[in-house]
Short mmCIF file of the C-alpha atoms (twelve columns), coordinates in Angstrom:
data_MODEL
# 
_entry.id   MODEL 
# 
loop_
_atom_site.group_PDB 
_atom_site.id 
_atom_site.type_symbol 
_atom_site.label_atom_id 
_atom_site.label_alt_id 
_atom_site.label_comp_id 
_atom_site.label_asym_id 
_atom_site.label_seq_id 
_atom_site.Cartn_x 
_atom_site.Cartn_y 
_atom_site.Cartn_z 
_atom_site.pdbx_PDB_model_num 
ATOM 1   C CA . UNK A 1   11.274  -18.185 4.680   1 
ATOM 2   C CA . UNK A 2   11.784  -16.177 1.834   1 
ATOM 3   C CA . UNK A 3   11.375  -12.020 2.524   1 
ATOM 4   C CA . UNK A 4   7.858   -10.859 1.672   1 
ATOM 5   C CA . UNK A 5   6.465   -7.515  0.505   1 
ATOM 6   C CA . UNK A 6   2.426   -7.490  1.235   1 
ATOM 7   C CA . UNK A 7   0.888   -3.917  0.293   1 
ATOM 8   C CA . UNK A 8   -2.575  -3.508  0.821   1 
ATOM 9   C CA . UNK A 9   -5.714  -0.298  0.974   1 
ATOM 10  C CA . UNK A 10  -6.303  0.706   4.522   1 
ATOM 11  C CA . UNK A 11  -9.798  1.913   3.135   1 
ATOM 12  C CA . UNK A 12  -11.030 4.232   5.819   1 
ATOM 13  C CA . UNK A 13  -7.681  6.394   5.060   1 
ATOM 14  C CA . UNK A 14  -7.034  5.572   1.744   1 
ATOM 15  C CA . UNK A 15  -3.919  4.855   2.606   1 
ATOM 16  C CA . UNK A 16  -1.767  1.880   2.356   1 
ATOM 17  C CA . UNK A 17  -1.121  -0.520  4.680   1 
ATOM 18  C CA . UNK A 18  2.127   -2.398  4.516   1 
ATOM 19  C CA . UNK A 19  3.883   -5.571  5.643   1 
ATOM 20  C CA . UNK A 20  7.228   -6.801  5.454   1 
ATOM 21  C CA . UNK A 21  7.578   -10.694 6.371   1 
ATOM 22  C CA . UNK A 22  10.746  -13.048 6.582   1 
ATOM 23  C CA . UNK A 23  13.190  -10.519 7.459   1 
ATOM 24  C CA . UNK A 24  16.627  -12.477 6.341   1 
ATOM 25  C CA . UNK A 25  18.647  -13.042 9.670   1 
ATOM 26  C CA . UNK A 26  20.978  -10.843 10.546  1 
ATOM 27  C CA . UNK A 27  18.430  -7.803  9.478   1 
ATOM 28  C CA . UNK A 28  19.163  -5.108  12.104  1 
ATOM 29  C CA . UNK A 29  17.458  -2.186  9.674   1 
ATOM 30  C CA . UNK A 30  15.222  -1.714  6.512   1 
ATOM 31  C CA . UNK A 31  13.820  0.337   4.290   1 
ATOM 32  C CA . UNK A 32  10.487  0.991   2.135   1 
ATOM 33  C CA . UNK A 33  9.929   3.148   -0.984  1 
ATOM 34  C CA . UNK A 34  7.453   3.815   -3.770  1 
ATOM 35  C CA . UNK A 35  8.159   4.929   -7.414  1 
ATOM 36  C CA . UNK A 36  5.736   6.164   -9.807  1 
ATOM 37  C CA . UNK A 37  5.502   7.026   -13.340 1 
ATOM 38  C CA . UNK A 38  8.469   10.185  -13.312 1 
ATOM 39  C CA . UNK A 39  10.463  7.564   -11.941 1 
ATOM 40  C CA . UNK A 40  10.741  9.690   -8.199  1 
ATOM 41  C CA . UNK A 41  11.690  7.563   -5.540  1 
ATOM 42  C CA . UNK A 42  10.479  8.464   -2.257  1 
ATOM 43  C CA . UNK A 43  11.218  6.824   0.699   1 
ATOM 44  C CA . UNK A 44  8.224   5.977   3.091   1 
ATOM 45  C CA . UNK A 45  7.618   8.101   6.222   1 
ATOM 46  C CA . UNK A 46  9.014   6.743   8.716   1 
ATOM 47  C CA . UNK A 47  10.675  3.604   7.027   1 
ATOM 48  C CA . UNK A 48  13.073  5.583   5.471   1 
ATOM 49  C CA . UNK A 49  15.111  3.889   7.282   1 
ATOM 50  C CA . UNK A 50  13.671  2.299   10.592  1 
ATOM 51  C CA . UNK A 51  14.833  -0.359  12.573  1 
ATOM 52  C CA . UNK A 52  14.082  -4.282  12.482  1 
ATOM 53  C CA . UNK A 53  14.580  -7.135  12.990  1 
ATOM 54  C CA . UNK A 54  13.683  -11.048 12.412  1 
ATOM 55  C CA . UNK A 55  11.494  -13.057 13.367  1 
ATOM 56  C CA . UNK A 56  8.849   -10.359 14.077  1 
ATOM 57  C CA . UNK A 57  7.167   -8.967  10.701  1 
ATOM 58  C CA . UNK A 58  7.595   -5.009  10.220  1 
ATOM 59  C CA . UNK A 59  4.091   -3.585  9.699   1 
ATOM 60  C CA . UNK A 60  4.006   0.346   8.861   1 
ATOM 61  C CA . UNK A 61  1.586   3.145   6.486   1 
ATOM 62  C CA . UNK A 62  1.929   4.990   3.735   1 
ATOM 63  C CA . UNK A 63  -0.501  7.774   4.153   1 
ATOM 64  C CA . UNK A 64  0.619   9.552   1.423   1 
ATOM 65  C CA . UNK A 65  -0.101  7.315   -1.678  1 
ATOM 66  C CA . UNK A 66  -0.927  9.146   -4.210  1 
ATOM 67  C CA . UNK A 67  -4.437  8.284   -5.657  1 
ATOM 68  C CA . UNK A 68  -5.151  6.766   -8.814  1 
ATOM 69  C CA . UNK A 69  -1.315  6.157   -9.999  1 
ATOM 70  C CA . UNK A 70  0.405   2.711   -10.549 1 
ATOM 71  C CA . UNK A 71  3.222   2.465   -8.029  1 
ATOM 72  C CA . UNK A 72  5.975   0.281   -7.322  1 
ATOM 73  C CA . UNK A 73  6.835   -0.561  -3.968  1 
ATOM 74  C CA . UNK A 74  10.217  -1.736  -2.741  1 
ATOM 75  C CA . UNK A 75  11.974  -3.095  0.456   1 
ATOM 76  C CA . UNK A 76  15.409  -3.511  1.074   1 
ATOM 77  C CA . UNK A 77  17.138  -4.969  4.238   1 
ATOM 78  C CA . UNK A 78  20.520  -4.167  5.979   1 
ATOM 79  C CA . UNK A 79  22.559  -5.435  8.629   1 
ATOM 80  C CA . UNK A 80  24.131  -4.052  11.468  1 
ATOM 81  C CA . UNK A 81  27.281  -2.611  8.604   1 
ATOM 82  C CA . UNK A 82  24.697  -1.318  6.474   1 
ATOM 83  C CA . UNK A 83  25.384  -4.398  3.537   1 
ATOM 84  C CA . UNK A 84  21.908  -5.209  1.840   1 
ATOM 85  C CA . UNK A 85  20.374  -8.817  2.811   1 
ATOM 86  C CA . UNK A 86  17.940  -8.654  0.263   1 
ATOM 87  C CA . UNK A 87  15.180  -6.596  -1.086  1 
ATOM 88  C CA . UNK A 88  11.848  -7.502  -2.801  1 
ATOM 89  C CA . UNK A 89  8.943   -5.017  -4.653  1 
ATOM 90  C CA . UNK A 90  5.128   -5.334  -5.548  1 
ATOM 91  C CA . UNK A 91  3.126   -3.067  -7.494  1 
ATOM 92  C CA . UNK A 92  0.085   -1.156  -5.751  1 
ATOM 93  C CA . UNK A 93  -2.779  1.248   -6.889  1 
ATOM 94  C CA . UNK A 94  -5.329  2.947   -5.253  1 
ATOM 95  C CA . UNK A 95  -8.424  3.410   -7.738  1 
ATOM 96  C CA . UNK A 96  -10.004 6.905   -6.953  1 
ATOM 97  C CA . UNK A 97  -13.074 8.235   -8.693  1 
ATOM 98  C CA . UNK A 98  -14.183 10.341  -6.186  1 
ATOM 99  C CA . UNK A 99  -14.299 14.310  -6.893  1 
ATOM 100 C CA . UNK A 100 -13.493 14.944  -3.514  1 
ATOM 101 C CA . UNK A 101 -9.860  15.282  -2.131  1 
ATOM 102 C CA . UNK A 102 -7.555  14.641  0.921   1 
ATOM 103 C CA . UNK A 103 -5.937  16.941  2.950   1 
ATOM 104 C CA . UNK A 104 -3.111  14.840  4.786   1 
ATOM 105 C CA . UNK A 105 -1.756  15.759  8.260   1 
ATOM 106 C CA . UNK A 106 1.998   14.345  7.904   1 
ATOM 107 C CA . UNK A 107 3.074   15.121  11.295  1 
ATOM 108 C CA . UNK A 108 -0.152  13.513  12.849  1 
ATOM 109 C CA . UNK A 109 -2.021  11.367  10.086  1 
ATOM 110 C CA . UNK A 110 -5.157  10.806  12.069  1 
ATOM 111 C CA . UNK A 111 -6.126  14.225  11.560  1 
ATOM 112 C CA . UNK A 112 -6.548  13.434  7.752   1 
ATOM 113 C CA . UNK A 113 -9.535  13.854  6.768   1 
ATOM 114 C CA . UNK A 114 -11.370 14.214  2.917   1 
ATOM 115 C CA . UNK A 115 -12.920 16.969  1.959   1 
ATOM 116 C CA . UNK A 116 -15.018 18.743  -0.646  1 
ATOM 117 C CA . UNK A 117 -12.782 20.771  -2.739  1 
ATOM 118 C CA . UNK A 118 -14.485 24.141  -3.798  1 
ATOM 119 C CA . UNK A 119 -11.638 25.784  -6.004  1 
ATOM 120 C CA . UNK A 120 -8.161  26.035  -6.555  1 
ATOM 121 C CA . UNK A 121 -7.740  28.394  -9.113  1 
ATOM 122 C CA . UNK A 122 -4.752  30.215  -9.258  1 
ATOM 123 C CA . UNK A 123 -0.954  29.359  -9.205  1 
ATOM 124 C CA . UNK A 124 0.518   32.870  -8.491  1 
ATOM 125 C CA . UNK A 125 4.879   32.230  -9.941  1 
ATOM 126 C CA . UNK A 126 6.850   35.079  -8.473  1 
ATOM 127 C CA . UNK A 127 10.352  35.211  -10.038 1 
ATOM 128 C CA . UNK A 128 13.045  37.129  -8.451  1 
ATOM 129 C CA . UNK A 129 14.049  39.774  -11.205 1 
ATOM 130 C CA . UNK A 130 15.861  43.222  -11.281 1 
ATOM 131 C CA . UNK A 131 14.400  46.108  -13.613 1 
ATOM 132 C CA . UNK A 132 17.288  48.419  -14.316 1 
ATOM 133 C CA . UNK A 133 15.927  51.355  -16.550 1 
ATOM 134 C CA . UNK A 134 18.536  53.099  -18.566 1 
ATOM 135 C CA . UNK A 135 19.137  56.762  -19.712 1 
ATOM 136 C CA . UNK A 136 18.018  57.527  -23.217 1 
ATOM 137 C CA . UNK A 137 16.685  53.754  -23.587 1 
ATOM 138 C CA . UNK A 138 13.521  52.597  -24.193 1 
ATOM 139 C CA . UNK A 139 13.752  48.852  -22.989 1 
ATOM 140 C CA . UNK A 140 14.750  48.013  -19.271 1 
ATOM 141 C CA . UNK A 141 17.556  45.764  -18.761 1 
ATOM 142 C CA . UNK A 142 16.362  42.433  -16.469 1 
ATOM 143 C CA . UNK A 143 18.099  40.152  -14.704 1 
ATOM 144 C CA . UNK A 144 15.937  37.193  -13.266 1 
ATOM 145 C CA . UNK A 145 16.629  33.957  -11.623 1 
ATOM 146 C CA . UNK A 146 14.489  30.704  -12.193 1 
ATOM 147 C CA . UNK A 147 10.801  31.042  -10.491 1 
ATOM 148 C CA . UNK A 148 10.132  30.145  -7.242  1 
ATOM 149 C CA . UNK A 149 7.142   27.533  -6.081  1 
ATOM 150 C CA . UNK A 150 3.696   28.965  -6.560  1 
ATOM 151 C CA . UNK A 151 0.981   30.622  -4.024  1 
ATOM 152 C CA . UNK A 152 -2.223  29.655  -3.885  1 
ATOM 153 C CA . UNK A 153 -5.901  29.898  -2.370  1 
ATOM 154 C CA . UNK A 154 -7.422  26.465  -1.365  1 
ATOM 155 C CA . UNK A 155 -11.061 26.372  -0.966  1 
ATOM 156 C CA . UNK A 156 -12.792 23.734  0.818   1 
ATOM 157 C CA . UNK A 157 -16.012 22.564  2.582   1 
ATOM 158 C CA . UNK A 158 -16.692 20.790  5.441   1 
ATOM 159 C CA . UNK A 159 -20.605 19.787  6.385   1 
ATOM 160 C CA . UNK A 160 -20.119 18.630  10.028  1 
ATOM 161 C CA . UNK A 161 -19.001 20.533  13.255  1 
ATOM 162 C CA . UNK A 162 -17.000 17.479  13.825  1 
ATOM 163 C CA . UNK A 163 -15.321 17.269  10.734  1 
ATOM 164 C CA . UNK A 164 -14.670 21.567  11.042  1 
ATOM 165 C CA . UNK A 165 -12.727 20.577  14.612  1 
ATOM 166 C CA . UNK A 166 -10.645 18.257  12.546  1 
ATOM 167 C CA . UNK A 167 -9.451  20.639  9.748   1 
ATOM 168 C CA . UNK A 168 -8.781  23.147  12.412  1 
ATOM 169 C CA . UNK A 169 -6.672  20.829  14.228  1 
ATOM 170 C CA . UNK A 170 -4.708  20.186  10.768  1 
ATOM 171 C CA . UNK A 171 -4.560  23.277  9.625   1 
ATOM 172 C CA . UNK A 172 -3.940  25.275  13.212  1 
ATOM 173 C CA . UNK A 173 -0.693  22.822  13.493  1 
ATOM 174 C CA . UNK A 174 1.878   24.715  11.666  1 
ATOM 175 C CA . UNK A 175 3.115   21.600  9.731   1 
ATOM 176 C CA . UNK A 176 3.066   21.597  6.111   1 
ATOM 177 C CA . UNK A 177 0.129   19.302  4.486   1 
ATOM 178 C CA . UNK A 178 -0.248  16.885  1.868   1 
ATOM 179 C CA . UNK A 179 -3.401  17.935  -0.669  1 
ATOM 180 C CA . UNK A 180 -3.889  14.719  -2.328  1 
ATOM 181 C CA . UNK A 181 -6.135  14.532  -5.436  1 
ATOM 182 C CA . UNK A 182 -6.598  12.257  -8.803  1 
ATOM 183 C CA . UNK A 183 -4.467  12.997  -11.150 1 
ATOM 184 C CA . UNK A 184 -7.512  14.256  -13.482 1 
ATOM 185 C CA . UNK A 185 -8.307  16.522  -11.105 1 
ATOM 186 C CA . UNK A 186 -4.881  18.697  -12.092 1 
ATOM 187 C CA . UNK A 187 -3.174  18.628  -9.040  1 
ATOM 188 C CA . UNK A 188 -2.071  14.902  -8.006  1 
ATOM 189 C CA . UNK A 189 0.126   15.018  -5.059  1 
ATOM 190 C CA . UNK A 190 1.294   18.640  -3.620  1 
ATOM 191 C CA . UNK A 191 2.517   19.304  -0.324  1 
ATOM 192 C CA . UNK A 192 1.693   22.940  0.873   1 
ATOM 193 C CA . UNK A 193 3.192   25.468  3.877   1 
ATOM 194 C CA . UNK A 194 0.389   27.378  5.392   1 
ATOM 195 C CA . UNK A 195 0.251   31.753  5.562   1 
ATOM 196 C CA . UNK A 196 -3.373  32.312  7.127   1 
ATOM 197 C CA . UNK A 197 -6.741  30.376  7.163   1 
ATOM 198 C CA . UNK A 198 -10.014 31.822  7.294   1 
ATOM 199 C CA . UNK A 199 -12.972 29.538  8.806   1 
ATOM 200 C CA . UNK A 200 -16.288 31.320  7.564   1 
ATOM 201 C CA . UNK A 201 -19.820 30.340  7.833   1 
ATOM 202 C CA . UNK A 202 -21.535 30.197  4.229   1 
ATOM 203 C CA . UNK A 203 -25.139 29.434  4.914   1 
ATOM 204 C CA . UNK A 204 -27.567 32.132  6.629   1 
ATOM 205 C CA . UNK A 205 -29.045 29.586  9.252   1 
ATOM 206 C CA . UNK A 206 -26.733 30.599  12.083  1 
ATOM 207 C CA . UNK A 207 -27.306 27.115  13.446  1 
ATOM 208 C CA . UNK A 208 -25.834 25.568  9.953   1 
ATOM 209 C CA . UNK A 209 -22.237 23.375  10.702  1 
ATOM 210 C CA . UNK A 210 -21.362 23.624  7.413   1 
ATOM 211 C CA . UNK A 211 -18.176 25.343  6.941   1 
ATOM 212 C CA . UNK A 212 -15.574 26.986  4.266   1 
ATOM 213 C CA . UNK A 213 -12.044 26.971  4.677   1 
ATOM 214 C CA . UNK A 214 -10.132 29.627  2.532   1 
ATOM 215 C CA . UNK A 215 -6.345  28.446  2.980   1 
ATOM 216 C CA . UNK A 216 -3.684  30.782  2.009   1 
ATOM 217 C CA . UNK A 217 -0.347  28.524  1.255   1 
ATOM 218 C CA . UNK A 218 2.703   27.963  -0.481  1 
ATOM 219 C CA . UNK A 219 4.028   24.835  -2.244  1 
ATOM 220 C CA . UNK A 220 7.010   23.484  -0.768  1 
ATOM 221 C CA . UNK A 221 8.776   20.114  -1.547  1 
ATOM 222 C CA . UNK A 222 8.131   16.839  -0.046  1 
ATOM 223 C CA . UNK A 223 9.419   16.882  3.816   1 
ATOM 224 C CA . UNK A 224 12.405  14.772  3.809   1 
ATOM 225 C CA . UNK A 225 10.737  11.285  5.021   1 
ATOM 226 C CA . UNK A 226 13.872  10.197  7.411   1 
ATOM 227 C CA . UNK A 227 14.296  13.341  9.269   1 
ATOM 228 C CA . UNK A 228 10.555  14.157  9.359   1 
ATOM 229 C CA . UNK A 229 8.235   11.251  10.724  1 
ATOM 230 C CA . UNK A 230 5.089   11.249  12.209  1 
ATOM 231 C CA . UNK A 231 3.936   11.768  15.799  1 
ATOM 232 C CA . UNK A 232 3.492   8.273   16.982  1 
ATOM 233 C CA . UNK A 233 -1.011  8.250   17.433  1 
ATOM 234 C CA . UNK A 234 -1.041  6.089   20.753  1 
ATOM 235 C CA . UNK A 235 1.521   5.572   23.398  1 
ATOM 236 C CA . UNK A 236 2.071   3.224   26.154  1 
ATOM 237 C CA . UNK A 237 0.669   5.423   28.535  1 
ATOM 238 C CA . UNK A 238 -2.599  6.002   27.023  1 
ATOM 239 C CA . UNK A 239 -3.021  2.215   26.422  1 
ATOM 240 C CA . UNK A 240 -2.113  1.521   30.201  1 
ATOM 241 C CA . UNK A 241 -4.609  3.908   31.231  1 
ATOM 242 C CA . UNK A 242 -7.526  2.836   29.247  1 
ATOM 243 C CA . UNK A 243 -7.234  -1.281  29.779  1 
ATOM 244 C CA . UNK A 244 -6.566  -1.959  33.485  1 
ATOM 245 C CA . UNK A 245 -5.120  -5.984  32.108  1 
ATOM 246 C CA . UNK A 246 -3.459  -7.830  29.316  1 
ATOM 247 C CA . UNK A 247 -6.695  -9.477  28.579  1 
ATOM 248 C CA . UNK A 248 -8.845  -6.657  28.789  1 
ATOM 249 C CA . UNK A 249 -6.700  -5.037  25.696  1 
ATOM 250 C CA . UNK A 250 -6.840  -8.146  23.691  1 
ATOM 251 C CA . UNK A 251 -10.095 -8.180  24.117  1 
ATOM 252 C CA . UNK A 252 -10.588 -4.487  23.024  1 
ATOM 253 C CA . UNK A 253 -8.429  -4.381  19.955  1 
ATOM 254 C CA . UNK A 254 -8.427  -6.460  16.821  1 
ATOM 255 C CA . UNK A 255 -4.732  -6.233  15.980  1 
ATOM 256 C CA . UNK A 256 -1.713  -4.668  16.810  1 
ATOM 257 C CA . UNK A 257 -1.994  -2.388  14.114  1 
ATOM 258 C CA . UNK A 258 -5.409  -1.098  15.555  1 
ATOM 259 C CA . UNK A 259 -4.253  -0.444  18.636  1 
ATOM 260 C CA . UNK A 260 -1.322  1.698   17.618  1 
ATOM 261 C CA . UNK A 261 -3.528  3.900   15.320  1 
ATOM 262 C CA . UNK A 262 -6.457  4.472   17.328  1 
ATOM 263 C CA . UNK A 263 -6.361  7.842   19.753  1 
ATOM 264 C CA . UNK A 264 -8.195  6.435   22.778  1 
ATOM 265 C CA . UNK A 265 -11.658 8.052   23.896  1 
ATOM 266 C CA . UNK A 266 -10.899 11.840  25.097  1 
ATOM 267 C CA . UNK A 267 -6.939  12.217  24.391  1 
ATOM 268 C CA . UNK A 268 -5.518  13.192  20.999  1 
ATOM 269 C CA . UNK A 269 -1.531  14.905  20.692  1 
ATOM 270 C CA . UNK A 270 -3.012  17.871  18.944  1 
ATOM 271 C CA . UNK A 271 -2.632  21.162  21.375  1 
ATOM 272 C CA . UNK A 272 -6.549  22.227  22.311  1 
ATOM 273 C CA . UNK A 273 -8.140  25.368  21.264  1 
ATOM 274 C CA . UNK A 274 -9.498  27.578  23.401  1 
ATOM 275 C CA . UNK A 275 -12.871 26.299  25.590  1 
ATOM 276 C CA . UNK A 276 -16.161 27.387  24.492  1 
ATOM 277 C CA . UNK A 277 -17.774 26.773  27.924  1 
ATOM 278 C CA . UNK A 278 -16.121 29.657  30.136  1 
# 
């Protein structure tokens, strides 16, 4: 069996959704990447490398795709010495014509959630410079060094209570995020660092659950996809704890692949706020 590359849209995340089939024997370790139009390569989180191994198929995510942009996506397979067995590549595009965008938890990608977009309207370039003013001189002499990453302001809304609980979860981590946009839209694919959020209630009704989220951040480059992977969404323990049998799970789950990216009912890794109730 010759090795397959299958990438397909995991709609409800816009994400992809990505299997690797007829690992060539011998295959103790693989790895997945995407390139775009500058010709980037970036590695997939967490497949960047990963182990595996035949006969099984490898199944894994990219939540990061970035929308509307033709891709290329690549596998390559290595044994146990690190020698390539083999590698194989597909093309892949998400279509997106919504005006709404995605902010994209990369430490916990369940949290991801779209979102209304208000404004971004400012990229605020410091540079670090020297002014040295000179006796009997009009002009200053300067001394600068290449500009640093930009500030910004991100505005967005959020119309449900539910959907508030989830930005706060993403936002209140203290993990960089992934603000993922069409590229019409003049942004594309930016990963931010946030300084400060501010939650703020933008309709007189008290009662009202809509939201806006003014998010103070700095760009920062793409977090380096083998060292920094994902918190894996469901764990053996929760899964023993919500099916009692073998059957009952099969019997619960569609696939594999649901099962793994599914928080059960009442648990979640993200650390709790404080309880409104006491």
């Amino acid at each position: 069996m010759a090795l397959g590359l299958a990438v397909t849209l995991d709609a409800p995340r816009l994400a992809a959704l990505i299997t690797v089939s007829g690992l060539p024997a011998g295959t103790k370790s693989l790895s997945i990447a995407r390139v775009g139009p500058s010709g980037t390569i970036a590695g997939v989180r967490g497949a960047s490398p990963v182990a595996a191994q035949p006969p099984s198929n490898f199944i894994t995510h990219d939540f990061e795709v970035p929308l509307g942009v033709n891709l290329q996506y690549g596998v390559t397979c290595y044994d146990a010495s690190g020698n390539s067995l083999g590698s194989v590549s597909v093309p892949f595009t998400i279509a997106y014509t919504s005006c709404k965008g995605w902010l994209v938890d990369i430490a916990r990608p369940l949290n991801s959630r779209e979102v209304e977009i208000v404004s971004m309207v400012e990229l605020d370039y410091l540079l670090p410079s020297g002014v040295h003013r000179v006796l009997n001189r009009r002009a200053p002499v300067v001394t600068a060094l290449p500009a640093w990453t930009p500030t910004s302001e991100l505005i967005v809304l959020t119309d449900t209570l539910d959907l508030r609980d989830d930005l706060r979860n993403l936002l209140g981590s203290g993990y960089p995020f992934l603000l993922r946009t069409a590229p019409d839209e003049g942004v594309g694919n930016a990963y931010f660092a946030l300084t400060q959020f501010v939650e703020a209630r933008f309709l007189t009704l008290g009662r009202a659950p809509q939201r806006q989220f003014r998010i103070s951040c700095v760009q920062v480059e793409r977090p380096d996809p083998s060292v920094f992977t994902p918190t894996a969404p469901n764990t053996y323990a929760n899964v023993k704890s919500a099916f009692a049998t073998y059957a009952a799970l099969k019997a619960g789950v569609a696939n594999y692949d649901a099962l793994a990216y599914t928080y059960p009912t009442g648990t979640s890794p993200v650390s709790p706020w404080l309880p409104v109730d006491v």
